[in-house]
LUMZAFI-969993 format. One line per field, with one value per atom (N, C-alpha, C): residue number from 1; residue in one letter; atom name; x, z, y. Coordinates in nm, 2 decimals. Layout:
// residues N
pos = c(NUM	...)
code = c(A	...)
site = c(CA	...)
xx = c(X	...)
zz = c(Z	...)
yy = c(Y	...)
This chain:
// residues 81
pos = c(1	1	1	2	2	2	3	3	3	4	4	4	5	5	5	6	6	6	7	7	7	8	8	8	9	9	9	10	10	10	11	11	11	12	12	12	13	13	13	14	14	14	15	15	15	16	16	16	17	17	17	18	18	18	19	19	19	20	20	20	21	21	21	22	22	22	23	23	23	24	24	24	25	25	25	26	26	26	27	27	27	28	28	28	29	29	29	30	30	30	31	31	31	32	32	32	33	33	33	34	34	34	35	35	35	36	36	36	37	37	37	38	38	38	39	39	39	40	40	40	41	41	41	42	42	42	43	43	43	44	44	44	45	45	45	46	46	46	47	47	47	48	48	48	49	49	49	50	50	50	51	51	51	52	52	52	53	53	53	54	54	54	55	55	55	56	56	56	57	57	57	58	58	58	59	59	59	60	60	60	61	61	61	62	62	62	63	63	63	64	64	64	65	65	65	66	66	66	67	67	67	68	68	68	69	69	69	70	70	70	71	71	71	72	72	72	73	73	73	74	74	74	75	75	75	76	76	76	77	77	77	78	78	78	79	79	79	80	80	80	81	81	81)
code = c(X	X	X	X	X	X	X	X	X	X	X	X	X	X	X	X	X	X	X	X	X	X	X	X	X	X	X	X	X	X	X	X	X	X	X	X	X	X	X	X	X	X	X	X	X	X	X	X	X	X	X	X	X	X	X	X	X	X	X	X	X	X	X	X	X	X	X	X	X	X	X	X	X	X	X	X	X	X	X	X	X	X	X	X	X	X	X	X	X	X	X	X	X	X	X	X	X	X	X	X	X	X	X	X	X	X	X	X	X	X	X	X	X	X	X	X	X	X	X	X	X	X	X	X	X	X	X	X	X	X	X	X	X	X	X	X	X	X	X	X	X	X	X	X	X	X	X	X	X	X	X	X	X	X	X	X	X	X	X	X	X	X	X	X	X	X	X	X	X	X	X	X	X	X	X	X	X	X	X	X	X	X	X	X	X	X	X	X	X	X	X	X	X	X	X	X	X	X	X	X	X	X	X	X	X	X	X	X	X	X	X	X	X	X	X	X	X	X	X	X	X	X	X	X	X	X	X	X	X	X	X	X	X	X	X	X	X	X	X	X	X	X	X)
site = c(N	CA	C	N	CA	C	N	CA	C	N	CA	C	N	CA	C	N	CA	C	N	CA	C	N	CA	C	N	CA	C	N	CA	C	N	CA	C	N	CA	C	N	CA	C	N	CA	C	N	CA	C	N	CA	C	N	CA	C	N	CA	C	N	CA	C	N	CA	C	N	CA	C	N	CA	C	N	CA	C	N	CA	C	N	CA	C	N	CA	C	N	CA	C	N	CA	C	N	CA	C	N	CA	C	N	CA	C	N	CA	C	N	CA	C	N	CA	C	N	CA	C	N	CA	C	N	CA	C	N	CA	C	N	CA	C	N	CA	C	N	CA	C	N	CA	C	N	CA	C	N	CA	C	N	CA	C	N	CA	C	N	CA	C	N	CA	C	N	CA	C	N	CA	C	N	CA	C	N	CA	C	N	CA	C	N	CA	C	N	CA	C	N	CA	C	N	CA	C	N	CA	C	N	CA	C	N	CA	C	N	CA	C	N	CA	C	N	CA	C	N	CA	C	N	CA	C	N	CA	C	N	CA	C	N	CA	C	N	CA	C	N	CA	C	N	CA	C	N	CA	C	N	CA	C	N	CA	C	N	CA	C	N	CA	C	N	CA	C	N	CA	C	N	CA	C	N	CA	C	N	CA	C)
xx = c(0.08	0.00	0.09	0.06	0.12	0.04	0.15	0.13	0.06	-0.02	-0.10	-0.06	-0.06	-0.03	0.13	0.22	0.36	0.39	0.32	0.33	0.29	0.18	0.13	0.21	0.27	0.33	0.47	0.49	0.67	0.66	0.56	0.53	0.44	0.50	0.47	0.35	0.30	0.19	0.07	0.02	-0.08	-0.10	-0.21	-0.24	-0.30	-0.24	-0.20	-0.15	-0.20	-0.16	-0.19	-0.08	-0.09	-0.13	-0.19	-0.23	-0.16	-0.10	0.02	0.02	-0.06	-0.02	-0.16	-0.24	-0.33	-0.30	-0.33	-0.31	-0.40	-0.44	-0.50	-0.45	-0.50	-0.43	-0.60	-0.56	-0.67	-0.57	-0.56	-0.55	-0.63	-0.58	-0.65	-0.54	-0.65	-0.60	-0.66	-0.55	-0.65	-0.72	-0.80	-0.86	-0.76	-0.74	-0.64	-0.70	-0.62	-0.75	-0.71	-0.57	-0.52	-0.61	-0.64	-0.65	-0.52	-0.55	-0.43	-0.51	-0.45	-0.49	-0.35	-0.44	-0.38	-0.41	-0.30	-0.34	-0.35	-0.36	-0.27	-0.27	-0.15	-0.13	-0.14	-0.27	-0.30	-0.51	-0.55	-0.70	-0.73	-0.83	-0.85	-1.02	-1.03	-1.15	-1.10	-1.23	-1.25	-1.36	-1.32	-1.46	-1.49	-1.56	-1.54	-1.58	-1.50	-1.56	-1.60	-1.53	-1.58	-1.54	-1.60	-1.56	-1.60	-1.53	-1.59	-1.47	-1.48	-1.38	-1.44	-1.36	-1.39	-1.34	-1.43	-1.33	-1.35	-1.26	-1.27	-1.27	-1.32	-1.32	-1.28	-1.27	-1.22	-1.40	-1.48	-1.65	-1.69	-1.67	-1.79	-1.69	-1.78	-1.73	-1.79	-1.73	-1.82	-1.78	-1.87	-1.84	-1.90	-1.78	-1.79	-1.81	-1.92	-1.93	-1.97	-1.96	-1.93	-2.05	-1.96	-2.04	-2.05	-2.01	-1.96	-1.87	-1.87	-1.78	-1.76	-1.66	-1.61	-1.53	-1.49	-1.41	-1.36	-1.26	-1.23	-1.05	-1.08	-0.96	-0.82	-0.75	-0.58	-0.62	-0.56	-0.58	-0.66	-0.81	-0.91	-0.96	-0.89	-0.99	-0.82	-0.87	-0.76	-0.86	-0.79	-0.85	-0.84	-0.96	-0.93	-0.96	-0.93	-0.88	-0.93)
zz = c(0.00	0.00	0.00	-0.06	-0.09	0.00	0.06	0.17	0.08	0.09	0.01	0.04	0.18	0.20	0.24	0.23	0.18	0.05	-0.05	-0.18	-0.21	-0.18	-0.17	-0.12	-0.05	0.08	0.00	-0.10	-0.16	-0.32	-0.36	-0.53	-0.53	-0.61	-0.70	-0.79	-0.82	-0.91	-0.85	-0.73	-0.68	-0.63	-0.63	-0.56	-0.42	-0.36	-0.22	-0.12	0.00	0.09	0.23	0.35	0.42	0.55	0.64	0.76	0.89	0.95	1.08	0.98	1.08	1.03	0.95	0.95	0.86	0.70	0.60	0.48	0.40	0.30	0.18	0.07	-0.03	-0.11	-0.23	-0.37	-0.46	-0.52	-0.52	-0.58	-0.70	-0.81	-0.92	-0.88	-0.94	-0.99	-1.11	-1.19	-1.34	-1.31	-1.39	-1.35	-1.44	-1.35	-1.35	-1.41	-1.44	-1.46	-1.32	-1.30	-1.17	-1.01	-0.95	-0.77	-0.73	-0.69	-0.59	-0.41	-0.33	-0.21	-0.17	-0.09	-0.09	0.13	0.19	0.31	0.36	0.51	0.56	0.66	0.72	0.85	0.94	0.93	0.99	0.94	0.99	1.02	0.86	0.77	0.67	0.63	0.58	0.55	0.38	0.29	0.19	0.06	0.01	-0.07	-0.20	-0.28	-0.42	-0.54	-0.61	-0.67	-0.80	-0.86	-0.99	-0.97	-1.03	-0.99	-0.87	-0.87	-0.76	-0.68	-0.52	-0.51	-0.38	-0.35	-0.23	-0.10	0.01	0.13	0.19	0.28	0.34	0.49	0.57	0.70	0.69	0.84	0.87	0.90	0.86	0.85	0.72	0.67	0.58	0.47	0.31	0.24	0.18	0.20	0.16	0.04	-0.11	-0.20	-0.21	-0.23	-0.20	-0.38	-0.45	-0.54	-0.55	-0.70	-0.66	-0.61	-0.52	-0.42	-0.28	-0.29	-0.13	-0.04	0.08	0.18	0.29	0.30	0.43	0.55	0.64	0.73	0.83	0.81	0.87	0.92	1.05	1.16	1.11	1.14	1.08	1.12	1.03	1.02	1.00	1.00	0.96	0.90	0.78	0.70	0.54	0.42	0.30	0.20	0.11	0.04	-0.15	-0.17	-0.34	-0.43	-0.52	-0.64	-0.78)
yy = c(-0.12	0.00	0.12	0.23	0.35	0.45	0.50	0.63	0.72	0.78	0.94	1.01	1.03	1.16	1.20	1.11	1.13	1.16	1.13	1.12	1.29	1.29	1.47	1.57	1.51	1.61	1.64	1.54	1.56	1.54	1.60	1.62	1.74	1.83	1.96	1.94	1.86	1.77	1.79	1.84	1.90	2.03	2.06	2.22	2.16	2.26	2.17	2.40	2.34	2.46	2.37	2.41	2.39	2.52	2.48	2.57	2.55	2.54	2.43	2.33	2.22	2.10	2.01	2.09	2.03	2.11	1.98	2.00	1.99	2.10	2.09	2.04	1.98	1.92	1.85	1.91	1.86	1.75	1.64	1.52	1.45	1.45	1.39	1.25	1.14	1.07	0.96	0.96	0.87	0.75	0.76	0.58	0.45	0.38	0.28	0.16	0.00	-0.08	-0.18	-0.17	-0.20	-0.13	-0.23	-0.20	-0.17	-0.02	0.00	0.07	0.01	0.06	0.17	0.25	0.36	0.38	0.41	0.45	0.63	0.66	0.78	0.73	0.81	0.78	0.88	1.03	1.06	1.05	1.19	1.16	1.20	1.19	1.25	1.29	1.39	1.44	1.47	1.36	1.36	1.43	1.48	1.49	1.48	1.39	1.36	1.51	1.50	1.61	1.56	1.48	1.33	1.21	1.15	0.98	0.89	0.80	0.74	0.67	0.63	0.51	0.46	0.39	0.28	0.31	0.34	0.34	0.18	0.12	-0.03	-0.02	-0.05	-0.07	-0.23	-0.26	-0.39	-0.45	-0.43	-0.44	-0.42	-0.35	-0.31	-0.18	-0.19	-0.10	-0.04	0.09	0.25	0.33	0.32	0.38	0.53	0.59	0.74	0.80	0.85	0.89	1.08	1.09	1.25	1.34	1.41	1.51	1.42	1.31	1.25	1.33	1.29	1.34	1.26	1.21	1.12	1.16	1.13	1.18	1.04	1.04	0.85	0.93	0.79	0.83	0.78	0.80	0.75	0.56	0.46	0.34	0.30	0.33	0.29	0.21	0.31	0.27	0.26	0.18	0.19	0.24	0.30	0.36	0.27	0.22	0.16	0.23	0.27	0.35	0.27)
């Protein structure tokens, strides 16, 4: 699984501002035909603006489509793409 918000945090490839230590960041990403899970390792508040993707709990799984909004705790949850 690939860190997100390391990846964000150290590529010029997004519009992105930070406030202390919370971070904004608009993230595109292409649709793939590959599953890739994606984590963070802090808290994250999401919001679709196209497309769609998968959040995973260790229960149950939540497809976030556009105009969704999620908000899930650091480990929670992986994110499918």
């Amino acid at each position: 699984m690939d860190n997100l918000q390391y990846y964000i945090e150290n590529t010029r490839a997004f519009k992105q501002f930070q406030v202390d230590e919370l971070l904004f960041a608009e993230f595109k990403r292409p649709a793939q035909e590959e599953d890739n899970s994606i984590w963070w390792h802090n808290n994250f508040f999401a919001f679709m603006v196209s497309g769609k993707t998968m959040l995973q709990t260790q229960h149950q799984t939540y497809t976030l489509e556009t105009g969704d909004c999620a908000f899930a705790k650091k480990g929670s949850v992986s994110v499918n793409t």
